[in-house]
N, C-alpha and C positions, 0 to 999 in steps of 0.2 A: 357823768359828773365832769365837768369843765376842771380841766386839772390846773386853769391858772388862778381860781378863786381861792383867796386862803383859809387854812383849815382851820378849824377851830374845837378845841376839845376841853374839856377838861380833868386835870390830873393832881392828883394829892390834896383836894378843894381850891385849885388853881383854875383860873381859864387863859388858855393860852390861841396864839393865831400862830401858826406856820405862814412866813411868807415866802416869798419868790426870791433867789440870788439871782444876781445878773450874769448875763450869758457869760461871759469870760471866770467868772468865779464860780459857777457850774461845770464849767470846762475841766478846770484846775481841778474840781472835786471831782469828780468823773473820773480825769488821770490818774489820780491819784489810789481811788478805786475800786477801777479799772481791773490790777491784780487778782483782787477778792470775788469778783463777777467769777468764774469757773467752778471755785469751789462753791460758794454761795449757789448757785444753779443747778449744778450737776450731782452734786454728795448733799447738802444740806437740804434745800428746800424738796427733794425727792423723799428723801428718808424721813423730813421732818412729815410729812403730809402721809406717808406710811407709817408712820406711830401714833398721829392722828388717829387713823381710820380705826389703829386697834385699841384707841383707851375707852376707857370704860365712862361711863355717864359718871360726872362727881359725886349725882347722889347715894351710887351704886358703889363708889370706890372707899377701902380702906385707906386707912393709914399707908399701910406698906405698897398698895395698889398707888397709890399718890405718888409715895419716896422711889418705888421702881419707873414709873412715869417722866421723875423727872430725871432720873440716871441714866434712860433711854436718852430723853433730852440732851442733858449735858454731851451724852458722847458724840449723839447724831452732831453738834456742834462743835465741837471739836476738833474736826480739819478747817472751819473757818474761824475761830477763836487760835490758834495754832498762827492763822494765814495773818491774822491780826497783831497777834503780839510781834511777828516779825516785821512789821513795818517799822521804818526808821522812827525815833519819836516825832521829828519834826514834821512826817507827813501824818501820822495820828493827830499831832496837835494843830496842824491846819486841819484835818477834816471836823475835828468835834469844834474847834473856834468858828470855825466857817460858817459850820450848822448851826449852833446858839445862834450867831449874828444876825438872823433872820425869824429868830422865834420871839415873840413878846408877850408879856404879861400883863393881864388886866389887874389895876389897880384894885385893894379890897374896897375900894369906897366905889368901884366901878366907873368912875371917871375917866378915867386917862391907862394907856397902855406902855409900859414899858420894855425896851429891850434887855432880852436875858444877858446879852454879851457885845457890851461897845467898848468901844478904844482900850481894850486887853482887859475890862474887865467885869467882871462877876455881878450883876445887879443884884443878886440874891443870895443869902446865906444859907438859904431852908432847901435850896436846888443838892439835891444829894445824887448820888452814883447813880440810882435805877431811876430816878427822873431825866437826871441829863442821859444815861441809854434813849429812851424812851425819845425825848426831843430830839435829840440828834438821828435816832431810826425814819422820825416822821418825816424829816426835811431830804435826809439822803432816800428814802422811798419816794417822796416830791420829784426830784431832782433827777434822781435815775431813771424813773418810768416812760418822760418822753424817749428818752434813748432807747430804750428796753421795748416801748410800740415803735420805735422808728424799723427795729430789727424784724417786723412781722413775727416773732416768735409764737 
């Protein structure tokens, strides 16, 4: 998959495109970080992919099979939800602006594409918490990966 073509998904009856930041505002994101790369690698993504391996298929899972599921979750994240909230705001709030700035939204009449986030501000009302996760995870996943193959890992 060519990682410069933008992505395009759709979320909440939305279609959105991930585009590209430019090299210096990638950089600054990167920086920024930067910090979370350790824990994100070494504690999360390890443990997340071992509690993977042990759930159960959904159509096999209770209730409580579920709620323990995602209690495993929350904690396996938790040293980098931790690594997060200590970030100053003003580098949190560059990294989630940053990211918006780059995501767009297909008009409902599917004409025209709008940006989620230009000159400070919010195109959209209906853009709620676990949508802007979500967009903001896709662009900084964009963005970090050539670095991340640069490292032969």
């Amino acid at each position: 998959m060519n990682k410069l073509v933008p992505q395009k998904f759709t979320l909440q009856g939305h279609e959105y495109i991930v585009g590209r930041l430019d090299l210096f505002e990638a950089m600054k994101l990167q920086k920024r970080l930067g910090p979370l790369m350790p824990t994100a690698f070494n504690n999360v993504l390890y443990e997340m992919w071992t509690a993977y391996g042990k759930s159960m298929p959904e159509s096999k899972a209770t209730l409580s099979d579920k709620l323990t599921e995602f209690g495993t979750l929350l904690a396996v994240c938790q040293p980098l939800l931790d690594r997060i909230a200590a970030m100053p705001d003003a580098d949190f709030d560059f990294c989630v602006r940053t990211a918006l700035s780059v995501v767009e939204r297909r008009s409902e009449d599917g004409k025209t594409w709008t940006r989620v986030y230009s000159g400070g501000t919010l195109a959209f009302d209906d853009i709620d918490f676990t949508t802007t996760c979500i967009l903001v995870s896709a662009v900084v996943q964009r963005e970090l990966r050539p670095f991340i193959d640069a490292l032969n890992l």
